[in-house]
DRENKE-244558 format. One record per residue (C-alpha): residue number from 1; x, y negated, z; residue in three letters. Coordinates in nm, 4 decimals, always signed. Layout:
# DRENKE-244558
{n: NUM	u: X	v: Y	w: Z	res: ala}
...
This chain:
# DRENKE-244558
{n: 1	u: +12.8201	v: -6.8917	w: +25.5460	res: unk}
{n: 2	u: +12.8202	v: -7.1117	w: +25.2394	res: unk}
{n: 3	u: +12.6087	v: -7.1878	w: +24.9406	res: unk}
{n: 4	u: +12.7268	v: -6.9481	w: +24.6830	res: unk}
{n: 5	u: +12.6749	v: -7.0737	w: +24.2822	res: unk}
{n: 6	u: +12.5015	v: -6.8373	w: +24.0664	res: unk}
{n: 7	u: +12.3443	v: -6.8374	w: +23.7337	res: unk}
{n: 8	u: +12.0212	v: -6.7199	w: +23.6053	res: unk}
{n: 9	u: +11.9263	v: -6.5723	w: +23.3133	res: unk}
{n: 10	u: +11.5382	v: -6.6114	w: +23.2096	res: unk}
{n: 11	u: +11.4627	v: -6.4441	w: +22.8754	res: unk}
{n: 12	u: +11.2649	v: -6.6397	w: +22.6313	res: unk}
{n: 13	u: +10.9565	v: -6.4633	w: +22.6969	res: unk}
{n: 14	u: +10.8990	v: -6.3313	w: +23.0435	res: unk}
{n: 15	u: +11.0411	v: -6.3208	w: +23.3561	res: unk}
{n: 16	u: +11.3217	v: -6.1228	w: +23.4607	res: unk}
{n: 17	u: +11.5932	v: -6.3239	w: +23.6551	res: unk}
{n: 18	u: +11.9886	v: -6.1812	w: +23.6569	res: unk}
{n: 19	u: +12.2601	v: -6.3142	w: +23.8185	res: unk}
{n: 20	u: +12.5397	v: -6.3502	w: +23.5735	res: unk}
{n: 21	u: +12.8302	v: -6.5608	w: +23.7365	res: unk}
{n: 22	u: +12.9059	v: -6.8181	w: +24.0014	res: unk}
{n: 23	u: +13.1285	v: -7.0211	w: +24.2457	res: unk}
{n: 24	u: +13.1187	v: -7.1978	w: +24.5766	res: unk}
{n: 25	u: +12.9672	v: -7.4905	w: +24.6729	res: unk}
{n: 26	u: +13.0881	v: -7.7793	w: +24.8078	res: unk}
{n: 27	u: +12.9885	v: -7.9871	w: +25.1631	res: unk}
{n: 28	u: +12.7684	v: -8.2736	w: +24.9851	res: unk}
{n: 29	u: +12.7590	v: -8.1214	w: +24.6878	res: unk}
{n: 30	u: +12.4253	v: -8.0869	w: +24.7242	res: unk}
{n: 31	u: +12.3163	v: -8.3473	w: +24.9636	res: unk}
{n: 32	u: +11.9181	v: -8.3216	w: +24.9041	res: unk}
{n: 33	u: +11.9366	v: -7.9313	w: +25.0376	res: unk}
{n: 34	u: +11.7538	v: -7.8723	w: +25.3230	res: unk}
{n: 35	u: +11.7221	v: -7.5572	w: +25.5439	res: unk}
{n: 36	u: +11.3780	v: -7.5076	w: +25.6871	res: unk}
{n: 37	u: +11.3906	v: -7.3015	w: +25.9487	res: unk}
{n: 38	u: +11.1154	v: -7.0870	w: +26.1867	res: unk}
{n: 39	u: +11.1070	v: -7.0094	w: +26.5583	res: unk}
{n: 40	u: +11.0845	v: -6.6333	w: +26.5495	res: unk}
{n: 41	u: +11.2891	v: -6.3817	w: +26.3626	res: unk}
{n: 42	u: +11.5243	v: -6.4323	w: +26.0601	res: unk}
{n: 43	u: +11.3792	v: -6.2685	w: +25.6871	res: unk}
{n: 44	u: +11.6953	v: -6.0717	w: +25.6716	res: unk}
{n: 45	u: +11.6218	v: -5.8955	w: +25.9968	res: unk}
{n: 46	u: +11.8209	v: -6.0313	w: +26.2148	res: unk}
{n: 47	u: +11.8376	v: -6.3967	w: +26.4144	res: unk}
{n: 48	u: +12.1184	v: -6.6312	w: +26.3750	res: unk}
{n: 49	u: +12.3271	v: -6.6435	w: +26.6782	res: unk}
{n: 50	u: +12.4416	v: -6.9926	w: +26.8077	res: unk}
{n: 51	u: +12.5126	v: -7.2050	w: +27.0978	res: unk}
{n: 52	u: +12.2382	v: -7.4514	w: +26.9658	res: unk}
{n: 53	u: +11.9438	v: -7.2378	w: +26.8497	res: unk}
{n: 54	u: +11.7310	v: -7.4340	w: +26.6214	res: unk}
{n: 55	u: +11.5399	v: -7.1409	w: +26.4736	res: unk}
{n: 56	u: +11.6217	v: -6.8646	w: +26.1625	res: unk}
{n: 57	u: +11.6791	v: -6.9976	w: +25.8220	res: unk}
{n: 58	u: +11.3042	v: -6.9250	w: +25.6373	res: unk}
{n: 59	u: +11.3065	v: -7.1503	w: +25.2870	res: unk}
{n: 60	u: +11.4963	v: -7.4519	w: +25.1219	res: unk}
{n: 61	u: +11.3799	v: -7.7598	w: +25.0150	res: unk}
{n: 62	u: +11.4604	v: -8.0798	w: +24.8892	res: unk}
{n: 63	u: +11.4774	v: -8.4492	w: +25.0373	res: unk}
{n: 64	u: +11.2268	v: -8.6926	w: +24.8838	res: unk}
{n: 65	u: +11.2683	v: -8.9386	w: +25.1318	res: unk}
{n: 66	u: +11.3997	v: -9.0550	w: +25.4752	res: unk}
{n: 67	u: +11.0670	v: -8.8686	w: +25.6458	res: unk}
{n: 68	u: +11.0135	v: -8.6059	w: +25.4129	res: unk}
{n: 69	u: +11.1267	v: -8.3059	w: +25.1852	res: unk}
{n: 70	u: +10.9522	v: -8.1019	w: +24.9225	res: unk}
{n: 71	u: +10.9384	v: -7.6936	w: +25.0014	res: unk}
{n: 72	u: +10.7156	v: -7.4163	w: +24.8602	res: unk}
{n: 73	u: +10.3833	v: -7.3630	w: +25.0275	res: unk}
{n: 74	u: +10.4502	v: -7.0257	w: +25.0769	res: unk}
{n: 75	u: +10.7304	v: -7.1287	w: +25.2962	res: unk}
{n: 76	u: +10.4827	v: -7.3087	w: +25.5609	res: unk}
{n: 77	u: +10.1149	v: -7.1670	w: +25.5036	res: unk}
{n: 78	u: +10.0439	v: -6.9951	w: +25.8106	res: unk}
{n: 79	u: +10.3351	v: -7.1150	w: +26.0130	res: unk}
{n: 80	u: +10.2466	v: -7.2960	w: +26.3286	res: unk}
{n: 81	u: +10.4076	v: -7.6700	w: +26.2709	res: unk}
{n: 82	u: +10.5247	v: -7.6924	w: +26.6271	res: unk}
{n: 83	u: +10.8047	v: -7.3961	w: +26.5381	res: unk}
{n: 84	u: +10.9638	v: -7.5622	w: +26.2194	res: unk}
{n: 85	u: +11.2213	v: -7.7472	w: +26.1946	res: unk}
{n: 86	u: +11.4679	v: -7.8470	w: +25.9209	res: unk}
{n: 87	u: +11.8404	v: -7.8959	w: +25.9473	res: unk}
{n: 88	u: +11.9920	v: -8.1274	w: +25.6835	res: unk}
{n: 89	u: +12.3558	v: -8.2410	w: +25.5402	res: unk}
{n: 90	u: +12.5179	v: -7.8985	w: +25.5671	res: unk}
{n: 91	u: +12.5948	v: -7.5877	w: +25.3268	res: unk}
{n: 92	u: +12.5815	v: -7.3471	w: +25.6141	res: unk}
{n: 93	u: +12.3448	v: -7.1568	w: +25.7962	res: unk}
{n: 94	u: +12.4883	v: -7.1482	w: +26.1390	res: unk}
{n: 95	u: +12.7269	v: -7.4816	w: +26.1927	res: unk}
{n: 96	u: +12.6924	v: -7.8155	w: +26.0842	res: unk}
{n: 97	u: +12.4017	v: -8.0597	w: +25.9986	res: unk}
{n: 98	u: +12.1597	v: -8.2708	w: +26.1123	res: unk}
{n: 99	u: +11.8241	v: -8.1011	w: +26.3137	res: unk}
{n: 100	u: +11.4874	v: -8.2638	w: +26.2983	res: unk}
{n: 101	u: +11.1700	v: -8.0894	w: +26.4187	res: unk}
{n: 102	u: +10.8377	v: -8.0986	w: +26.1557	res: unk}
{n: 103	u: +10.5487	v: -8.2458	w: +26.2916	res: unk}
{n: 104	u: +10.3111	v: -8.2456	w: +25.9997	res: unk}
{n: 105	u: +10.2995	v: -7.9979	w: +25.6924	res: unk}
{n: 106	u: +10.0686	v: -8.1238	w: +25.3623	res: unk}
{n: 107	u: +10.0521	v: -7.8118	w: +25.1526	res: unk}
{n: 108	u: +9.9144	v: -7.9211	w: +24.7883	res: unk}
{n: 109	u: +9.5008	v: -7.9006	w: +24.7379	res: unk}
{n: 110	u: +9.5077	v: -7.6514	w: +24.4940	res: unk}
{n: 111	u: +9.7619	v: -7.4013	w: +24.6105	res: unk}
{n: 112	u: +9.6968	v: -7.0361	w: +24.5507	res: unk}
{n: 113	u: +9.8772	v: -6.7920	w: +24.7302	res: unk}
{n: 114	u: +9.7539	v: -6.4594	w: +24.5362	res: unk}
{n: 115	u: +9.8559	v: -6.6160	w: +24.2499	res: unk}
{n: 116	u: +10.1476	v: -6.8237	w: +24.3432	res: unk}
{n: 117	u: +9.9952	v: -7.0779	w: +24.1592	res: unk}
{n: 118	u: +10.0883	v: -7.4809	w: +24.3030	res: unk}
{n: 119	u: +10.3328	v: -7.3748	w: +24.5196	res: unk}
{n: 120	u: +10.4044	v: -7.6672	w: +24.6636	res: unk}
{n: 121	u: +10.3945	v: -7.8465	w: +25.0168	res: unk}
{n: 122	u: +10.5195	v: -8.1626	w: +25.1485	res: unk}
{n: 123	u: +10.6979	v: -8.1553	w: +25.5166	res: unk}
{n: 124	u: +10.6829	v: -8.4815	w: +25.7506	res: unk}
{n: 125	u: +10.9941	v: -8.4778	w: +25.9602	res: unk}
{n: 126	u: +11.0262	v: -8.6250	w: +26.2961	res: unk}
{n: 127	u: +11.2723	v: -8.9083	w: +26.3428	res: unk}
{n: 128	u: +11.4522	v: -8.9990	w: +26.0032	res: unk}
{n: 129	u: +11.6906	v: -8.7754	w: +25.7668	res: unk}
{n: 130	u: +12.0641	v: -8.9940	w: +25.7855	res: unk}
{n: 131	u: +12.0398	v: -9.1235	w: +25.4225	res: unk}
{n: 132	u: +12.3461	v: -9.3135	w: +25.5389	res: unk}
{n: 133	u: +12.5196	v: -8.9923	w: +25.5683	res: unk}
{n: 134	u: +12.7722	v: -8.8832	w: +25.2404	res: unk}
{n: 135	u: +12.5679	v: -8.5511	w: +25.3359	res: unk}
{n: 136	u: +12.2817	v: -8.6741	w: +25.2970	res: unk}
{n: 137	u: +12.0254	v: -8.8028	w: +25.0712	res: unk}
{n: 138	u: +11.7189	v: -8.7422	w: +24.8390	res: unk}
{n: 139	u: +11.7070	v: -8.5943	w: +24.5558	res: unk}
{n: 140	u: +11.6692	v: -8.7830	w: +24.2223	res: unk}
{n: 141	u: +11.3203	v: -8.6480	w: +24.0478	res: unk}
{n: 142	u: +11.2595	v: -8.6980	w: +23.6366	res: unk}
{n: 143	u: +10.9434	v: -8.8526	w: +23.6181	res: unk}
{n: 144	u: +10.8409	v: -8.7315	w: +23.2267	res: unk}
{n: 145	u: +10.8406	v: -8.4642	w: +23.0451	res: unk}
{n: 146	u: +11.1850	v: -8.3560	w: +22.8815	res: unk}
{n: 147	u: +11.1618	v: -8.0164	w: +22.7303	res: unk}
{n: 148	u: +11.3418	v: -7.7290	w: +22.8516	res: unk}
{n: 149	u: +11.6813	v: -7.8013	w: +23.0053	res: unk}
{n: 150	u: +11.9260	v: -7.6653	w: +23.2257	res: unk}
{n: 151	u: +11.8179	v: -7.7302	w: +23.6130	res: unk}
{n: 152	u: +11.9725	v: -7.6269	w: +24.0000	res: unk}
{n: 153	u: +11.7346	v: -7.3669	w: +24.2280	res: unk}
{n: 154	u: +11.9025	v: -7.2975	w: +24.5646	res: unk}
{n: 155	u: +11.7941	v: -7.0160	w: +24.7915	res: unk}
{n: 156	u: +11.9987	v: -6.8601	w: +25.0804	res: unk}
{n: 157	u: +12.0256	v: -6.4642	w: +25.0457	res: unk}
{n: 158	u: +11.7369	v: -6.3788	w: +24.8787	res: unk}
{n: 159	u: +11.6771	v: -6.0864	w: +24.7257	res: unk}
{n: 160	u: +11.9158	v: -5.9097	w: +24.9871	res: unk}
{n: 161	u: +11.8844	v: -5.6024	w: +25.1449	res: unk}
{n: 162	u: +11.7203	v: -5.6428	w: +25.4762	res: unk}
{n: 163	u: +11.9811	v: -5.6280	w: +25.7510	res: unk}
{n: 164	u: +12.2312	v: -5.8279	w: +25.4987	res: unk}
{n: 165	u: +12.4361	v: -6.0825	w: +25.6374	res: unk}
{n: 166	u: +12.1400	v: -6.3770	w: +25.4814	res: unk}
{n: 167	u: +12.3929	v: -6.6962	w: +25.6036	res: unk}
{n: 168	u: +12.5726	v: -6.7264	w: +25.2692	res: unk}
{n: 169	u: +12.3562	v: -7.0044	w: +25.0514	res: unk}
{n: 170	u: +12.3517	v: -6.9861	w: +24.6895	res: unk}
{n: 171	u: +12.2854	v: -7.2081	w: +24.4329	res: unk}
{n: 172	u: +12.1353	v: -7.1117	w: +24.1056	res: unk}
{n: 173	u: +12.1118	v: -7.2342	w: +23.7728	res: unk}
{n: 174	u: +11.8172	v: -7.1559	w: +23.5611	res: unk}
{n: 175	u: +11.6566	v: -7.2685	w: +23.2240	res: unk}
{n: 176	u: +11.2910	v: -7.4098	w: +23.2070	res: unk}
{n: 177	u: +11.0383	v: -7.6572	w: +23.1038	res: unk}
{n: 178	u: +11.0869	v: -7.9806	w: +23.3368	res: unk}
{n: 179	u: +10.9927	v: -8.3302	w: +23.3220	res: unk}
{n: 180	u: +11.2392	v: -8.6220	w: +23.3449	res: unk}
């Protein structure tokens, strides 16, 4: 039930992730982290269990702005928006955050899901995320090109077994061509 740190290892030509190391996260270490989540059953299986059920943990993202957040489009293409929702300001699956329902999902022009090729969508949340929160706020994007350089990927439990206990988070550190 916490974002776990990991590191991955890309070879130079290729891709073959590892994980080679970590440690734990922090609350606010990560304060642009989202958790979008889907009414129906969890991707490890199972359903999270809680007194306030605000649907199973599907994909990450990352806050843009006080109405937004950046998440793959694989992560909402073919999802009804009506059953996502995002939960903000907390490391954990289960306990803690912020909940805001989607009402609009803009999934980029050109995205190809046999090739996983512009994977990229923008969510609309409704109400605002708490930018005021120490939690809470977006995430600072390069705007040029800077060469390859060390960046953070989150993901929660993937690449578990399914029936794996999926609420422990991890963060990931991986090498690539970005632009700042």
């Amino acid at each position: 039930m916490f974002i776990y740190v990991v590191r991955f290892v890309f070879p130079k030509f290729g891709f073959n992730p590892r994980i080679v190391g970590g440690q734990n996260a922090t609350e606010g270490q990560f304060p642009y982290q989202i958790s979008l989540r889907y009414y129906g059953s969890h991707n490890c299986g199972g359903s999270i269990l809680n007194k306030h059920y605000y649907g199973s943990h599907n994909c990450g993202g990352s806050i843009l702005n006080k109405h937004s957040a950046l998440t793959a489009a694989h992560c909402v293409d073919g999802y009804f928006v009506s059953a996502l929702s995002v939960i903000s300001g907390s490391i954990y699956l289960s306990v803690g955050g912020n909940f805001n329902k989607v009402i609009k999902v803009i999934i980029h022009e050109n995205w190809d899901p046999y090739n996983i090729k512009n994977d990229l969508a923008v969510i609309k949340i409704d109400g605002e995320f708490d930018l005021d929160s120490n939690f809470i706020s977006p995430i600072d994007l390069e705007h040029s090109f800077i060469g390859e350089k060390e960046c953070v990927a989150f993901y929660w439990g993937e690449g578990m077994p399914v029936g794996a206990d999926c609420t422990a988070g991890e963060r990931s550190q991986i090498n690539s061509n970005l632009f700042g």
